[in-house]
Each structure stands twice: as C-alpha cells, then as structure tokens.
LONU-527107 format. One line per 8 residues: number of its first residue (from 1); for each residue x, y negated, z of N, C-alpha, C, O. Coordinates in nm, 3 decimals, m for minus. Layout:
REM residues N
NUM) X,Y,Z,X,Y,Z,X,Y,Z,X,Y,Z  ...
***
This chain:
REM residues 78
1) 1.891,11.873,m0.483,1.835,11.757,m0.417,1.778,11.663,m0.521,1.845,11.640,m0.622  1.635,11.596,m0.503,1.602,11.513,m0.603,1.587,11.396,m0.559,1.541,11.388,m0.445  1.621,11.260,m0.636,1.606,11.126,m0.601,1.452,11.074,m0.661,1.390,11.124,m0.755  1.419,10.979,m0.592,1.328,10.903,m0.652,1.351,10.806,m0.766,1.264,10.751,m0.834  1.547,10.787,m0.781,1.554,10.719,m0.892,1.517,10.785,m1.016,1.491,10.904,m1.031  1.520,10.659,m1.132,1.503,10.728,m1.333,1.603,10.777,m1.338,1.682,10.707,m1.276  1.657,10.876,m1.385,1.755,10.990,m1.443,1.861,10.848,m1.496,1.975,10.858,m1.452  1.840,10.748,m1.565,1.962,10.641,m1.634,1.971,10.530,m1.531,1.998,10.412,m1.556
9) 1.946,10.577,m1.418,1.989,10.466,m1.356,2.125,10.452,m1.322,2.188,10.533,m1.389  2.207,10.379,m1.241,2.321,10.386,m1.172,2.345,10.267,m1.076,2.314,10.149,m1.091  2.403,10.323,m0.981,2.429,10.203,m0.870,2.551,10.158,m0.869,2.657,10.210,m0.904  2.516,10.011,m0.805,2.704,9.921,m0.816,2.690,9.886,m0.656,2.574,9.906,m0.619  2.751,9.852,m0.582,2.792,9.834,m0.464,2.737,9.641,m0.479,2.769,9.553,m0.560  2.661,9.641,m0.378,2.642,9.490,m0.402,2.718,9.368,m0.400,2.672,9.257,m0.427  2.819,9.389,m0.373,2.914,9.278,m0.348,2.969,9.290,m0.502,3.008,9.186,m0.555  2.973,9.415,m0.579,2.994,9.392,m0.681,2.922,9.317,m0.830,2.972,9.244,m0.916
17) 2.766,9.382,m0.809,2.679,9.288,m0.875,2.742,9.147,m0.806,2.821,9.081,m0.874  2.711,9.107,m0.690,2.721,8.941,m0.688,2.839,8.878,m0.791,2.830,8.784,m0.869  2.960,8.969,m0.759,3.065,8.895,m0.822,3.022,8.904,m0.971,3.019,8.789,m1.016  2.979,9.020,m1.090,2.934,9.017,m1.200,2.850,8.904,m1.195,2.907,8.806,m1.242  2.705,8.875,m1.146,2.613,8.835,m1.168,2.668,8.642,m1.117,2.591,8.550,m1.147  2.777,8.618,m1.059,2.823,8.518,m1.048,2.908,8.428,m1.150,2.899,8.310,m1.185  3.009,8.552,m1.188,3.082,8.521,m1.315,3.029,8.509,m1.457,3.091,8.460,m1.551  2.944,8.545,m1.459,2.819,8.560,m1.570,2.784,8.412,m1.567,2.821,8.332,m1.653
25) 2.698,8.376,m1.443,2.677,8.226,m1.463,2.777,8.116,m1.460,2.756,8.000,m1.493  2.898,8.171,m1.414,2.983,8.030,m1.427,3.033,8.037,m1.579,3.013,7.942,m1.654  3.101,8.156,m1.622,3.070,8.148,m1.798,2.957,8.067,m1.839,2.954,8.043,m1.959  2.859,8.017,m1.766,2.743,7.941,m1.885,2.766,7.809,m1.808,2.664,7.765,m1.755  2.889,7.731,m1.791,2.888,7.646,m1.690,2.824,7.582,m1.541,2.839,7.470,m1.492  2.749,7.697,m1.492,2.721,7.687,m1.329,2.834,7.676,m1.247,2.919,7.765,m1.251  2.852,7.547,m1.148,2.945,7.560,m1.084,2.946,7.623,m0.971,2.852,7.606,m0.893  3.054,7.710,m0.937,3.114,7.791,m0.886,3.040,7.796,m0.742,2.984,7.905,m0.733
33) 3.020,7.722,m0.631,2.900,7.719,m0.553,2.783,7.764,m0.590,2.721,7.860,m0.543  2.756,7.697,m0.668,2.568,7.722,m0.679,2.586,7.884,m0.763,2.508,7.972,m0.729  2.699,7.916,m0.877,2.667,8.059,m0.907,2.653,8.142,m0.794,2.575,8.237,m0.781  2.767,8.078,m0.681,2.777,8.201,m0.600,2.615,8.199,m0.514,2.557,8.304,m0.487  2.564,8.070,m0.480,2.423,8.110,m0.398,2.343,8.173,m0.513,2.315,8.286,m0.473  2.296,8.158,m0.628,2.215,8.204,m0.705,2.245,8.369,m0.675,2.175,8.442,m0.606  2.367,8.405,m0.746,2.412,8.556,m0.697,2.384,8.604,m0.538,2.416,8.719,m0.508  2.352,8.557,m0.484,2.365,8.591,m0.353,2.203,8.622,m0.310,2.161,8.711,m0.237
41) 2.116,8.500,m0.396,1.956,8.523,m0.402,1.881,8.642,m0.514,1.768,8.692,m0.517  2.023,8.662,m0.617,1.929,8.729,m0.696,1.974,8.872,m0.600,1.893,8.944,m0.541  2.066,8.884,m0.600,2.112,9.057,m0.557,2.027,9.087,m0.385,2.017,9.206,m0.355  1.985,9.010,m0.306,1.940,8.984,m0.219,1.754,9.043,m0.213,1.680,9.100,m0.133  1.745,8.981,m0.365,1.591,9.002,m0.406,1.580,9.118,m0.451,1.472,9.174,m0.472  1.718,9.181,m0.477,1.731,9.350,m0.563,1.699,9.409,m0.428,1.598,9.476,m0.410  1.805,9.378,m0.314,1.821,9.494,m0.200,1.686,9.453,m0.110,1.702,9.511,m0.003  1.613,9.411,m0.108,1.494,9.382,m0.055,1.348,9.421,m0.099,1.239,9.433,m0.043
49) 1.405,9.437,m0.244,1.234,9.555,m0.329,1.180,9.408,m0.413,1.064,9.409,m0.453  1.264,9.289,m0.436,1.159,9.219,m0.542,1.264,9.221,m0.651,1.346,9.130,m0.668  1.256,9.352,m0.740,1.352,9.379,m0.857,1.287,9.214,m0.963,1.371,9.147,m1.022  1.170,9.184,m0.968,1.197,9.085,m1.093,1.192,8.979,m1.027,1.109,8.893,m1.056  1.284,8.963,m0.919,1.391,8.827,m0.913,1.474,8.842,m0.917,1.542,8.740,m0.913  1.554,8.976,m0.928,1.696,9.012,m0.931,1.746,8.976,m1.034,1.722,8.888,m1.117  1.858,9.094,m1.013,1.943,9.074,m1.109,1.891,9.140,m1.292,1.955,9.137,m1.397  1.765,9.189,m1.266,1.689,9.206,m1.395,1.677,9.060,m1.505,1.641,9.036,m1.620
57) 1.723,8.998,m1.403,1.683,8.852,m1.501,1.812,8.801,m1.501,1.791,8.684,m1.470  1.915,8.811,m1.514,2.081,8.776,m1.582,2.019,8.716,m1.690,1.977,8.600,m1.697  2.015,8.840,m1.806,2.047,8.789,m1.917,1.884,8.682,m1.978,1.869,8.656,m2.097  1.794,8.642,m1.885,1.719,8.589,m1.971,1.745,8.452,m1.895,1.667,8.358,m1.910  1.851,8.445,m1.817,1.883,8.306,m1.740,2.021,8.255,m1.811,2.059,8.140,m1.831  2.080,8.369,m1.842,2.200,8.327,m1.942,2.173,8.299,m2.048,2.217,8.199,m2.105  2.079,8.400,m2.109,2.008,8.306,m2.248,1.978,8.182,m2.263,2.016,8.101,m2.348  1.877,8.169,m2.139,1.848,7.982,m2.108,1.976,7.845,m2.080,1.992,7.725,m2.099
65) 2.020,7.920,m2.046,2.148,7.841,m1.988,2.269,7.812,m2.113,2.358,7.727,m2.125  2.231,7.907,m2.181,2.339,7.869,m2.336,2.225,7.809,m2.419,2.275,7.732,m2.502  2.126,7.812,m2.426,2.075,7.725,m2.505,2.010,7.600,m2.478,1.943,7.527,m2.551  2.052,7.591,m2.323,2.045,7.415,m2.271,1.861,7.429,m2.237,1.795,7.326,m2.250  1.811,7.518,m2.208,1.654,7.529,m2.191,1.711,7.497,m2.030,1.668,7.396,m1.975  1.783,7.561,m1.975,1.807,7.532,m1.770,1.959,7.438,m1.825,2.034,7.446,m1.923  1.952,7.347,m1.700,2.023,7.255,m1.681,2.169,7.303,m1.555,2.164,7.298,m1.432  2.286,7.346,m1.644,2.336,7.420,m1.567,2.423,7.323,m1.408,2.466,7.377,m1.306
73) 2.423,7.184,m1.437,2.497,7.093,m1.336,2.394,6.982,m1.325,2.427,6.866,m1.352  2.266,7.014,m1.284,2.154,6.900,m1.251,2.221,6.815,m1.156,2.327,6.858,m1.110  2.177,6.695,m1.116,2.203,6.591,m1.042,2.069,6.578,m0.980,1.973,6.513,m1.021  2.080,6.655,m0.868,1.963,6.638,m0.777,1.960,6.539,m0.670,2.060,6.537,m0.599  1.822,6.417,m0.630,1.857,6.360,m0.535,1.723,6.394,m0.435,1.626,6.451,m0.486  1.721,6.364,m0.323,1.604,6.340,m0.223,1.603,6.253,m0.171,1.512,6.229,m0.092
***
C-alpha cells in the first residue's frame, strides 16, 4: 500500500501536538490560556491543509518569543 506522505514523515495524534505545541509556548512565558488558544489555532491550521500556519512555525515563534521580538503577556485594550 502506498501513502501520499514523504517517507520521514510521522504522525502525532492531535491532542498531542496541542499539548507539545502549548507547553513549548508557556516555557517562553505565554500564559497558560492564550498558549492553549494559540495551540488550538496552530494544530487546527495543520488538520485543515494550511501547514504554514501550523505547527511548522513553533520554533520560529519560540525563537521570537525568547528574544523579546513577540511580546509574550501584551496588555491589550479596545
């Protein structure tokens, strides 16, 4: 039987990315709410076909986020 996936791919059960891709951002001080909606939009954008909003972009949001380029506890008003 052949897949349409790349030979190095591998799958995680999505509830599991969220929790990785959640704990990831609260390590860069995102609080614990907003990691969990962010995780919930990126893995969302995986299972829906827009891979570069997913979870392809962790590590270039964790990059930003340790070097203070994203603001991990903004004070938003309207």
């Amino acid at each position: 039987m052949t897949t349409n996936r790349p030979s190095h791919s591998i799958l995680i059960r999505p509830e599991h990315a969220r929790r990785f891709v959640s704990s990831a951002l609260r390590a860069c001080d995102v609080p614990s709410q907003d990691a969990e909606l962010i995780s919930e939009s990126m893995i969302e954008a995986d299972l829906t076909g827009a891979d570069a909003h997913g979870i392809a972009r962790l590590p270039q949001y964790v990059d930003a986020l340790r070097k203070r380029h994203i603001n991990a506890r903004p004070h938003m008003q309207l």
